[in-house]
C-alpha positions in Angstrom: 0.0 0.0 0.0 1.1 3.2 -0.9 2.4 5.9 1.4 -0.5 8.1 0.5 -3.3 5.2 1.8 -1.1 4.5 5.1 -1.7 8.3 6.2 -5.0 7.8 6.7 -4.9 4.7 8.1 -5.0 5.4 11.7 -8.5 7.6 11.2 -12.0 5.7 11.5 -12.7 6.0 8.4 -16.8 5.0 8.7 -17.9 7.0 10.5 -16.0 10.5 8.9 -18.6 13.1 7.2 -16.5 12.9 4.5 -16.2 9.5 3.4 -19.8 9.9 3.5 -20.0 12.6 0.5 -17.8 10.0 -1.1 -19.9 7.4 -0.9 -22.1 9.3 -2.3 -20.5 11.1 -5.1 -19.9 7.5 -6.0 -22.9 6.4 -5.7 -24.4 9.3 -7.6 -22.2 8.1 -11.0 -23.0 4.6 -10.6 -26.4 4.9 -10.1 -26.5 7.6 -12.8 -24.6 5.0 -15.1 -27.1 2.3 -14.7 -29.9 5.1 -15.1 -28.4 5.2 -18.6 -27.4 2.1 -19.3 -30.9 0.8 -19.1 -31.4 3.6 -21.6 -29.2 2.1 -24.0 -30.0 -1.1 -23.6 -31.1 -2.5 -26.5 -33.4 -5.7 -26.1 -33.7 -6.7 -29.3 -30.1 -7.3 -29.7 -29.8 -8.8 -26.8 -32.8 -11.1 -27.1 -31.9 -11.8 -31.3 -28.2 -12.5 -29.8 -28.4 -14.3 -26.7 -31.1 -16.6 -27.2 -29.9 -19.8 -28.2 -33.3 -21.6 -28.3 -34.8 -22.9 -31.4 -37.5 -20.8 -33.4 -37.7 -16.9 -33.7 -41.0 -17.4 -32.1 -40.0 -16.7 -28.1 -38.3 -13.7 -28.9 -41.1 -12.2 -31.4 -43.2 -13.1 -28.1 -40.9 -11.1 -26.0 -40.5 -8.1 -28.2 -44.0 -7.8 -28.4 -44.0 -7.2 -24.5 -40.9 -5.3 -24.1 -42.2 -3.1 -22.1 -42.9 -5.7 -19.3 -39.3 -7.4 -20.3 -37.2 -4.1 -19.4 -38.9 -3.3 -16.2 -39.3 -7.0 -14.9 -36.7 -8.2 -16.0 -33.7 -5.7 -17.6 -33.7 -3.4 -14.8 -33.6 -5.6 -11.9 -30.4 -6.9 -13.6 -29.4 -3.8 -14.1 -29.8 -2.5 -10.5 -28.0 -5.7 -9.1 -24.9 -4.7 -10.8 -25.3 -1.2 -8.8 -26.1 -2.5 -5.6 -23.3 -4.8 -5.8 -20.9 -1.8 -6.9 -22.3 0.2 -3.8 -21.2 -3.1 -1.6 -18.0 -3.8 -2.7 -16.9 0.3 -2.8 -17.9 0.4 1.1 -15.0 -3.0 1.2 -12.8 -1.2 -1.0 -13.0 2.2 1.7 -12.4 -0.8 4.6 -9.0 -1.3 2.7 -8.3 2.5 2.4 -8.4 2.9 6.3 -6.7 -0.2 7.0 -3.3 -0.5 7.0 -3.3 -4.3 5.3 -2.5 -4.7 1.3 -5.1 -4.8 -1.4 -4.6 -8.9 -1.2 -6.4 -8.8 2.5 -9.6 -7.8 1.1 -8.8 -10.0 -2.6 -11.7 -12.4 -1.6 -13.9 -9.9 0.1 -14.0 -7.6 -3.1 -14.3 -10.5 -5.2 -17.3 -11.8 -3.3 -19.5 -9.0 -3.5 -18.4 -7.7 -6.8 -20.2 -6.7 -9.4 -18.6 -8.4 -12.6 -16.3 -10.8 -10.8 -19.6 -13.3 -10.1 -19.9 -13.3 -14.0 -16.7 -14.6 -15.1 -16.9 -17.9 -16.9 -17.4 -20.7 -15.0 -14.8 -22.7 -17.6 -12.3 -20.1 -17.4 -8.8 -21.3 -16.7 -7.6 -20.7 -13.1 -4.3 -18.9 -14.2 -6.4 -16.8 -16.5 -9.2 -16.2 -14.2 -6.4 -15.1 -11.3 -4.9 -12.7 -13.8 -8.4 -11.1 -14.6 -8.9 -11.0 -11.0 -5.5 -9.2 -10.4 -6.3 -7.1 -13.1 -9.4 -6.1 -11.0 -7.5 -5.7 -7.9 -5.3 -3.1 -9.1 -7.7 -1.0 -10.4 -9.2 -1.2 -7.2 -6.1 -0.4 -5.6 -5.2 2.5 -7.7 -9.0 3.5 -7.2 -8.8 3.9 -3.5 -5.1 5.4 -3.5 -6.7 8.4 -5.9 -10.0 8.7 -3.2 -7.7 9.6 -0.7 -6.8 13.5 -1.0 -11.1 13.7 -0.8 -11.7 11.2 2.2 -9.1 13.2 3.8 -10.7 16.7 3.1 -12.8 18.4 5.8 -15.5 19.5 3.1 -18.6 17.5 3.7 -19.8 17.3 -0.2 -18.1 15.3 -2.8 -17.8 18.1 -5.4 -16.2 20.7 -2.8 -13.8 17.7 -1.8 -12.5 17.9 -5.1 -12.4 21.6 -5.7 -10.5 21.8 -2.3 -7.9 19.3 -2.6 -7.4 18.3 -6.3 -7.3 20.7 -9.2 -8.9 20.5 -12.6 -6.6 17.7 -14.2 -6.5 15.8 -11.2 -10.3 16.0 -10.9 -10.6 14.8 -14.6 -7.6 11.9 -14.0 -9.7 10.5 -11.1 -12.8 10.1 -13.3 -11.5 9.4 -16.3 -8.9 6.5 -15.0 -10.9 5.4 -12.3 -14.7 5.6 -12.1 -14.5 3.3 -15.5 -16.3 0.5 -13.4 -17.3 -1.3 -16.5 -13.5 -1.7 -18.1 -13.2 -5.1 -17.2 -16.0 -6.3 -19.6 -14.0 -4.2 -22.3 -10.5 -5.2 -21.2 -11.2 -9.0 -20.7 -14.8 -9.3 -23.0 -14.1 -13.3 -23.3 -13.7 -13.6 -19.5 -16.7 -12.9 -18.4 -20.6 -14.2 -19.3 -23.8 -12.0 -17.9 -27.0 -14.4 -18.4 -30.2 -13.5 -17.1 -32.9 -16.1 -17.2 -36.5 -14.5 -18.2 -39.6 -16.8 -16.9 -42.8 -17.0 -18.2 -44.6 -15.1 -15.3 -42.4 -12.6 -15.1 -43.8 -11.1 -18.8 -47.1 -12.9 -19.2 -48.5 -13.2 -15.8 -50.4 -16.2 -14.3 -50.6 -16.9 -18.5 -46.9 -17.3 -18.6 -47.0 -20.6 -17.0 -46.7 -22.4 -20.0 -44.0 -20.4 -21.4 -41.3 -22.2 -18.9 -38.2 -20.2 -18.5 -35.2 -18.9 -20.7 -31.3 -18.3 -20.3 -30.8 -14.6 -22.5 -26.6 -14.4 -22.4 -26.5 -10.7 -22.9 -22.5 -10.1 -22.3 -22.0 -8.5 -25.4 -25.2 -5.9 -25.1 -24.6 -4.9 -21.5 -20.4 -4.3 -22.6 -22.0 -2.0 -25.8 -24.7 -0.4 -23.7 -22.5 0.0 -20.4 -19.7 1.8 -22.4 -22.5 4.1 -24.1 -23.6 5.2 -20.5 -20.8 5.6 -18.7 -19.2 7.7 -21.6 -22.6 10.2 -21.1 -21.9 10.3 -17.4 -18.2 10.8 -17.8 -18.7 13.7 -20.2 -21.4 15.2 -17.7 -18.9 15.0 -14.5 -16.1 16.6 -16.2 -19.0 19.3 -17.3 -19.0 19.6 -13.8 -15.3 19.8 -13.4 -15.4 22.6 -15.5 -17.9 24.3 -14.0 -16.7 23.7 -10.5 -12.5 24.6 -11.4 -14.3 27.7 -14.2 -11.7 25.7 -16.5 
């Protein structure tokens, strides 16, 4: 750990004012992300792509319901991801105010994560330990860049920044490191998002009949994701702007 993370280390960290405001500055992107994502999400591709049952017929059937498909279906998915994300960055502050190594907390991060319970259940263990490294250091580098705001008396996220970073540092820290979704574009292969759509959940009572399907929608949700994040990435460093009067 750097020496940066081990300055704060003695503090208690939970319950500071300001590692509430980051939290949820955090928070705020993610969820503002997802908002998005669900957006962009496009069901037909992912429904003409990931369904690898037999006939065109259960996905005519599903795209005449969209509607009832993105909202019982797409954005529960959807929020999971963020309420995993809001879990495992409330582990990743426990590692910023500790003063153990990003591998103390590997297997807590990994266990509440919210891509590493999608990697491929046949991936190779050397391959799925590098991914998982991979993962780790971003984390690492993540929490080493939160520390200049965690450490700041100002109560709000924004005026956190403003008070301890300036206008390129503000931009580095959201464009290197609130890319949450990089992993699906770094390592695309490594990873498989399935959601299974039941009956019931479009057609009701009716849907009975209809049984259950696996949708493997990995390559929508890395198009769709990237989309999103890309708006809210442009809308914070609006903000930076505004906030620095770059």
């Amino acid at each position: 750990m750097s020496e940066a993370v081990r300055y704060i280390s003695h503090r208690s960290l939970p319950e500071t004012v300001t590692r509430e405001a980051v939290v949820k500055g955090y928070e705020r992107f993610v969820g503002d992300a997802i908002e998005q994502t669900v957006k962009e999400f496009s069901l037909t591709r992912a429904l003409q792509n990931g369904v690898s049952a037999p006939g065109g017929g259960i996905v005519d059937k599903l795209l005449k319901n969209s509607g009832r498909v993105r909202r019982n279906v797409v954005q529960p998915e959807l929020e999971m991801y963020r309420d995993r994300a809001f879990k495992q960055f409330d582990v990743l502050l426990e590692y910023v105010a500790s003063d153990e190594g990003i591998d103390a907390y590997r297997d807590q991060l990994a266990d509440v994560g919210a891509f590493e319970q999608e990697l491929r259940e046949d991936l190779p263990g050397e391959r799925r330990e590098a991914v998982l490294d991979f993962m780790m250091g971003r984390y690492e580098r993540l929490g080493e860049a939160l520390v200049p705001l965690i450490d700041s008396p100002e109560t709000e996220f924004w005026e956190a920044a403003a008070a301890e970073l300036n206008a390129e540092e503000a931009t580095a820290l959201v464009e290197k490191h609130f890319r949450y979704t990089r992993p699906l574009r770094e390592h695309p292969d490594a990873f498989r998002l399935v959601a299974t759509i039941r009956g019931t959940d479009v057609f009701g009572p009716f849907g009975l009949a209809f049984g259950s399907i696996d949708v493997v929608y990995t390559e929508e949700a890395t198009r769709a994701t990237a989309v999103a994040e890309e708006a809210v990435i442009d809308e914070a460093k609006n903000d930076i702007a505004d906030r620095f009067e770059v």
